[in-house]
C-alpha positions in Angstrom: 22.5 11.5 107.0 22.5 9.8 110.2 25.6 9.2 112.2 26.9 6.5 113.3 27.8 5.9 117.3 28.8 3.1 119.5 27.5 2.5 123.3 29.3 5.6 125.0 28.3 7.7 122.1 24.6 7.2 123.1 25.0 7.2 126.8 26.4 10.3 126.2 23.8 11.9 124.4 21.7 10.6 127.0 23.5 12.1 129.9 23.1 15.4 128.7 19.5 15.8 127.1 16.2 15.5 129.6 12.5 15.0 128.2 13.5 11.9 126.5 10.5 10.5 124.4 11.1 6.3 123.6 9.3 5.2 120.7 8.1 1.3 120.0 7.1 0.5 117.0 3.4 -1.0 116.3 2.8 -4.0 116.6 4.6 -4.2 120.0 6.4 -7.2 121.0 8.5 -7.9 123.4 11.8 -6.6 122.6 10.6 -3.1 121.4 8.8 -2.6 124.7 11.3 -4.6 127.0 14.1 -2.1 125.9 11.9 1.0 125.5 10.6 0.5 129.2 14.3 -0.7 130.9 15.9 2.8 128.8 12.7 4.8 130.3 13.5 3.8 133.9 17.2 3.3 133.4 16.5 7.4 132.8 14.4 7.9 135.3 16.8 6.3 137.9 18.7 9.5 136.4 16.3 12.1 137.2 15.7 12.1 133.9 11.7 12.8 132.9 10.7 10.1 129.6 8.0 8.1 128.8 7.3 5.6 126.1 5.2 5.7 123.2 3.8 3.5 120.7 0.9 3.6 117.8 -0.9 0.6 118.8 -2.2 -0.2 122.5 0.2 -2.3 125.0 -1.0 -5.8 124.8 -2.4 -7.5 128.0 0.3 -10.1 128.4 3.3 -7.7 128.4 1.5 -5.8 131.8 4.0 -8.9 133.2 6.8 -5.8 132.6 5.3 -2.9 132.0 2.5 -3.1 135.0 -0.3 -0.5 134.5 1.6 1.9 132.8 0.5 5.7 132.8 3.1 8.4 130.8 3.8 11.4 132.1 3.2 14.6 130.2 5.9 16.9 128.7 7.5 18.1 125.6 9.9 16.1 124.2 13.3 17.7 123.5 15.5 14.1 122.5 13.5 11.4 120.7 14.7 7.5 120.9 13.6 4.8 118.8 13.9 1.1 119.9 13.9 -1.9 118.1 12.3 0.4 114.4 13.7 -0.7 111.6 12.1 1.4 108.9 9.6 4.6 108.9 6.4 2.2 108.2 6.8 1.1 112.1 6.3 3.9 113.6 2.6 3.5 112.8 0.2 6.7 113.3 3.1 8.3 115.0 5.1 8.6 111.6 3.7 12.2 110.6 4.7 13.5 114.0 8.1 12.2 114.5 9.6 10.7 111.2 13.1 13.1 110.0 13.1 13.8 114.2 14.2 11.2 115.5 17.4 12.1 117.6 19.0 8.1 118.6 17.7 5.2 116.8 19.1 1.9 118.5 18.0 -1.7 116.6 19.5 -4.7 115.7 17.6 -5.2 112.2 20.3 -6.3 109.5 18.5 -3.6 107.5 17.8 -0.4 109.3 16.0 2.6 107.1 15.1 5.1 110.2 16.2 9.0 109.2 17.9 9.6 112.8 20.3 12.1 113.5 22.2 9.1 115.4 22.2 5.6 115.4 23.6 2.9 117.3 22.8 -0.4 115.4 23.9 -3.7 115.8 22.9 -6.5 113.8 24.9 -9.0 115.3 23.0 -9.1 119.2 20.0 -11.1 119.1 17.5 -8.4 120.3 17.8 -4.7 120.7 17.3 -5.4 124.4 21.3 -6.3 124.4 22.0 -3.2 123.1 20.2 -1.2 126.2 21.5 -3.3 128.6 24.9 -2.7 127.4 23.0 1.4 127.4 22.2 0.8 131.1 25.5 -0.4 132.5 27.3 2.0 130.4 25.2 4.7 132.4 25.9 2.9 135.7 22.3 2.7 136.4 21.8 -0.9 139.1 19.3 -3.4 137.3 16.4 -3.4 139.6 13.6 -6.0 139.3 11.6 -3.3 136.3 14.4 -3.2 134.4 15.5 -6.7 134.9 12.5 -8.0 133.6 12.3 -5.8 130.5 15.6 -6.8 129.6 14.8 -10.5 129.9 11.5 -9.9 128.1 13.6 -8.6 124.7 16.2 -11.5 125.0 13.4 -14.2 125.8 10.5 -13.3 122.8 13.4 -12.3 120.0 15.1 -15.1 120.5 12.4 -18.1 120.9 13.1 -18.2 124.2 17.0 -19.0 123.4 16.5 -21.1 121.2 17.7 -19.1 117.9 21.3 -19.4 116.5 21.2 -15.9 117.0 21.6 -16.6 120.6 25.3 -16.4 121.7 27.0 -17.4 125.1 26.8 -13.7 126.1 23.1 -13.2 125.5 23.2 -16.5 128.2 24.7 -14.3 130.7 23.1 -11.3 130.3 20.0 -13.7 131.1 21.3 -15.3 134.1 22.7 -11.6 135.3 18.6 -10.2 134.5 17.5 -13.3 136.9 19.7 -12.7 139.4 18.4 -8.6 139.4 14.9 -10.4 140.4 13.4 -10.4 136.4 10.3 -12.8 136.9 11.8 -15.4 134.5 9.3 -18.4 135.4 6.1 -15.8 134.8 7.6 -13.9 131.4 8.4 -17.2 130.3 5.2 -18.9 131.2 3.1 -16.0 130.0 4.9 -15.6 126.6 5.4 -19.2 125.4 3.3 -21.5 127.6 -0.5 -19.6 127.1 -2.6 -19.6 124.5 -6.3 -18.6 125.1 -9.5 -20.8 124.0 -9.8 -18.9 120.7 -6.4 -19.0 119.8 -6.5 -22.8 120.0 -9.2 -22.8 118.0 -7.4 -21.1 115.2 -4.7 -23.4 115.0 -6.9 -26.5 114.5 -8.6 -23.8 111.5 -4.9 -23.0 110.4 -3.4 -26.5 110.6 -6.7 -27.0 108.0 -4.6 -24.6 105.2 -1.1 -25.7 105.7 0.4 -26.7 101.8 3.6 -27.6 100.8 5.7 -26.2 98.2 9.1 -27.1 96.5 9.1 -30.3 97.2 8.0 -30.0 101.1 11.0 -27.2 101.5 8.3 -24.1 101.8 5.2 -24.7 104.3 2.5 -22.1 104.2 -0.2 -21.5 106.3 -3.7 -19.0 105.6 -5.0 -16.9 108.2 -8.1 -14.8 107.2 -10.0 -11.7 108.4 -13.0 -14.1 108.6 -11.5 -16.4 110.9 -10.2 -14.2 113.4 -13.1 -12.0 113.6 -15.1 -15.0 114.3 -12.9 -16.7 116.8 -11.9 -13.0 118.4 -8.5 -13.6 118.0 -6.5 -9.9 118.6 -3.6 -9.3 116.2 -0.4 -9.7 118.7 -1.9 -13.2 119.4 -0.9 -14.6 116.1 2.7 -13.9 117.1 3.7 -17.1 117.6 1.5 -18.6 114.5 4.0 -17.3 112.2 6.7 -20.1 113.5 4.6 -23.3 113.2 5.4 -24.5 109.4 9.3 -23.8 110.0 8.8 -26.3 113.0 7.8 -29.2 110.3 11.1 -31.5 109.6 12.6 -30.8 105.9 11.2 -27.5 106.0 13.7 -23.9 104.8 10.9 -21.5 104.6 8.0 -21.0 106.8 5.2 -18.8 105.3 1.8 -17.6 107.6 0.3 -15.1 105.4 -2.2 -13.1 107.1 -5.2 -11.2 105.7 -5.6 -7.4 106.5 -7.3 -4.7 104.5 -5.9 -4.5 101.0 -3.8 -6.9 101.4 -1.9 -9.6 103.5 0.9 -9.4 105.8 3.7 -12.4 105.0 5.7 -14.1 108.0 8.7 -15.5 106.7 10.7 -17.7 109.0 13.7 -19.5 107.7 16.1 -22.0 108.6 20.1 -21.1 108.4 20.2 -22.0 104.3 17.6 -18.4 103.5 18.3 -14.9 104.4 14.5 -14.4 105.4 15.3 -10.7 105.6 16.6 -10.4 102.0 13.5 -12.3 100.7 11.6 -9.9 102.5 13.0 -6.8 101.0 12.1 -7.8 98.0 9.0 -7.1 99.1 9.7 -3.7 100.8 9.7 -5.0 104.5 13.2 -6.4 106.5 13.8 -8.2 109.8 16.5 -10.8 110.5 18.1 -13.5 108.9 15.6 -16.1 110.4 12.5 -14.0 111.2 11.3 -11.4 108.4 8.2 -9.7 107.2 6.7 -7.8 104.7 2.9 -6.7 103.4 2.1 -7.4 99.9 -1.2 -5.8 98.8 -4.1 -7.7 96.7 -5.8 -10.7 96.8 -4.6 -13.6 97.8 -3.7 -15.3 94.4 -2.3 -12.3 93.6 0.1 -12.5 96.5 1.1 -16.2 96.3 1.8 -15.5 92.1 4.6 -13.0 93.6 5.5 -14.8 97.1 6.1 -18.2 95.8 8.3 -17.2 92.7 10.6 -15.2 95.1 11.4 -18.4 97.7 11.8 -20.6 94.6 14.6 -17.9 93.7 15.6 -18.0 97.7 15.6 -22.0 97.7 17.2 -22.1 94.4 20.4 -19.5 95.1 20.8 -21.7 98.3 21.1 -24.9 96.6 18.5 -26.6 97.4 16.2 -26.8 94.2 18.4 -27.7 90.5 19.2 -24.2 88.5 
């Protein structure tokens, strides 16, 4: 059973263990690898060998922080995972490093990892708190790397502040990050102000499948396999699809289901009345109170006759639709 630590507790299991191996879970976004690359160079400011490592390859946007980034070699004798809620995130690495994982640190109201340790905090907006409050612990200086890592977590988990997640200390961790030298005009122009050709193309296709449900208290979008392939939209694009029907006024619950093999990945975002997490572990996934996801295999009628039934139950326990 995993135990339970605060800040010092970590910091002083990283003090005394070398060959430190950072996992980010697949997928990556920008809080996994904003705190798994400010812990690996916090370390490294150490003398402390670690790398990072993750299932999936680093997108081309987040080279803002983590540059051209080439691990070093070694055996890895203490294990970290940042920002991994449950086993199915690890991705490819699960068979070699699920039951081994030494520190797990997240911020996921429900966290499933087998760790020996873990240092989890659901009430910080991204797990990128938590290793700052890792890094100043260690008395490591915030150079301009780690600076910009750190703002890359707080910026992408929180909408670029604009979550009530967000508290007045997440503010001043910011403005601290900025004043390190983190590149806040390019992370924040690069995350939330580009889209590519194709991607603009599939909203106008997406925007085509939007339906409302409940009254106009659920909005759900369709993204297929078919559309993406033809457009060449790469997965870590549709990021910020999964947000556009909570945007519409009147809407609680934001759907974007996605098509993938067997099955089709659900994006649930939801305003302060649903728990988006607790709707989501219905389905076996998790995330946050406003941000969830889950996969539900079959076909796509087959998902909606089990999706929509559970966010009437959501809207219903809320108050907002007559028992």
């Amino acid at each position: 059973m995993s135990k339970t630590i605060n800040i010092p507790g970590a910091c002083r299991l990283l003090r005394e263990h070398d060959d430190v191996l950072i996992l980010a879970h697949q997928k990556p976004d920008g809080d996994t690898l904003g705190s798994a690359f400010a812990l690996m160079w916090a370390l490294e400011a150490l003398g402390k060998r670690a790398r990072v490592e993750c299932s999936d390859p680093l997108p081309e946007n987040y080279r803002v922080i983590t540059g051209e980034y080439a691990p070093i070699a070694f055996t890895p004798r203490f294990v970290v995972s940042v920002d991994i809620a449950n086993p199915d995130l690890l991705g490819r690495l699960r068979e070699s490093w699920e039951g081994k994982i030494d520190l797990c640190i997240d911020h996921h109201q429900r966290n499933t990892m087998d760790a020996a340790h873990s240092l989890i905090d659901p009430t910080v907006p991204a797990t990128a708190e938590l290793v700052y409050q890792i890094v100043t612990e260690l008395g490591v200086s915030f150079d301009t790397r780690i600076a910009g890592a750190i703002f890359m977590g707080l910026a992408t988990d929180t909408g670029c502040f604009r979550y009530a997640s967000v508290t007045a200390g997440t503010h001043r961790i910011a403005a601290e990050m900025i004043e390190a030298g983190a590149r806040h005009g390019e992370i924040n122009r690069i995350m939330f102000d580009t889209r590519s050709r194709a991607l603009i193309e599939m909203d106008k296709l997406i925007l085509n499948t939007l339906e409302y449900h409940f009254g106009g208290l659920c909005a759900m979008v369709i993204i297929t396999r078919e559309a993406t392939g033809r457009l060449g939209v790469v997965d870590h694009e549709l990021d910020g699809v999964s947000a556009l029907p909570r945007r519409i006024q009147g809407v609680e619950v934001g759907l974007a289901l996605r098509e993938i093999e067997g099955g089709w990945r659900v994006s649930v975002r939801t305003r302060e009345s649903i728990d988006s997490s607790a709707l989501c572990a219905t389905f076996g996934g998790g995330g946050h109170k406003a941000a969830g996801g889950c996969t539900i295999h079959g076909d796509e009628q087959a998902v909606r006759k089990l999706l929509l039934p559970a966010v009437e139950d959501a809207l219903r326990n809320a108050g907002l639709l007559p028992q």
